[in-house]
N, C-alpha and C positions, 0 to 999 in steps of 0.2 A: 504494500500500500504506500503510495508517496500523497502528500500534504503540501499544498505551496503555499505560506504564508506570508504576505507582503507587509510592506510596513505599515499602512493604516490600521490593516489587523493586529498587528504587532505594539500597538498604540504608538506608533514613533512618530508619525507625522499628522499634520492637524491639531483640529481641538478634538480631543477626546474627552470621554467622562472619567472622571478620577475613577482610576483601580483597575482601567484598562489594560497597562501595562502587566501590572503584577498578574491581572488574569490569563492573560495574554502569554507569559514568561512560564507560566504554573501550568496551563495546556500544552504547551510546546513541550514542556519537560517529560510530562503524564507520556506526548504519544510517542517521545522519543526513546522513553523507556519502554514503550509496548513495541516497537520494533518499527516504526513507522519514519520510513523516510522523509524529513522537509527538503523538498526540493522538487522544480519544475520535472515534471515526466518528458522522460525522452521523444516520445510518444503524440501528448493529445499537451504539451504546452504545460501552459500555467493553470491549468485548471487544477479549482480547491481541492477536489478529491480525487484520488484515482485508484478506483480496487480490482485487484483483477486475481482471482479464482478460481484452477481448476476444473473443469466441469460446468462449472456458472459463467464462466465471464468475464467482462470486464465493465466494468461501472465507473460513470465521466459524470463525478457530481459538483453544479456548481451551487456555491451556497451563499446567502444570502441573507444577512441577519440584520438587525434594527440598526438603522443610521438618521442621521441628520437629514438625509435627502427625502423629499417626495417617496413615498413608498410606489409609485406607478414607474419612475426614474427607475430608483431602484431594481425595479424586478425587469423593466426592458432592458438593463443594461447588463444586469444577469442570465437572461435570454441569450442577448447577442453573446456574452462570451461564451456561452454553453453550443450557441450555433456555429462561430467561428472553430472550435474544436473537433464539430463532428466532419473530419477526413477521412475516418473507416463507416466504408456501408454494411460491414458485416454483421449478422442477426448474432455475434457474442456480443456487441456493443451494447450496453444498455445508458442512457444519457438521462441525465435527472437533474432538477433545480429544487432543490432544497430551503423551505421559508420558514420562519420562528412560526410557529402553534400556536396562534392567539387569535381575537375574535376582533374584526374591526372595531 
């Protein structure tokens, strides 16, 4: 599994909400200790998530969580980089956009 996480997720650039960072430093640590590669896939780019599976697959997820921006911004511009990604037409590929669980 590789992880790409850039610096806004990172809390490093911008305004962020205090305790970003340390969230941010405490994730990284957690998936790096689970064997979880941070870094762009050779593959499908920068995209957030990439799992890929014996048997199942490969999964090109990009994700999407609460910002500052317009949430309709947001989630087009999430779209687009999950579209710019899909270079493989093969039926392993599975492509998903992953949103925070909450109710408008």
């Amino acid at each position: 599994m590789t992880v790409d996480i850039d610096s806004m997720e990172r809390g490093n650039k911008g305004q962020q909400p205090i305790g970003k960072l340390d969230i941010a430093s405490s994730c990284e640590s957690w998936l790096r200790s689970h064997g979880v590669k941070i870094v762009a896939h050779p593959v499908y780019g920068r995209a957030d998530l990439v799992a890929c599976k014996k048997g199942l697959g490969t999964f090109v997820i990009e994700v999407e969580g609460d910002s500052s921006r317009q949430k309709e911004q947001a989630m087009y511009s999430a779209l687009g980089q999950i579209v710019l990604s899909m270079g493989d037409s093969s039926s392993e590929v599975a492509y998903a956009l992953a949103v925070p669980d909450e109710e408008k």
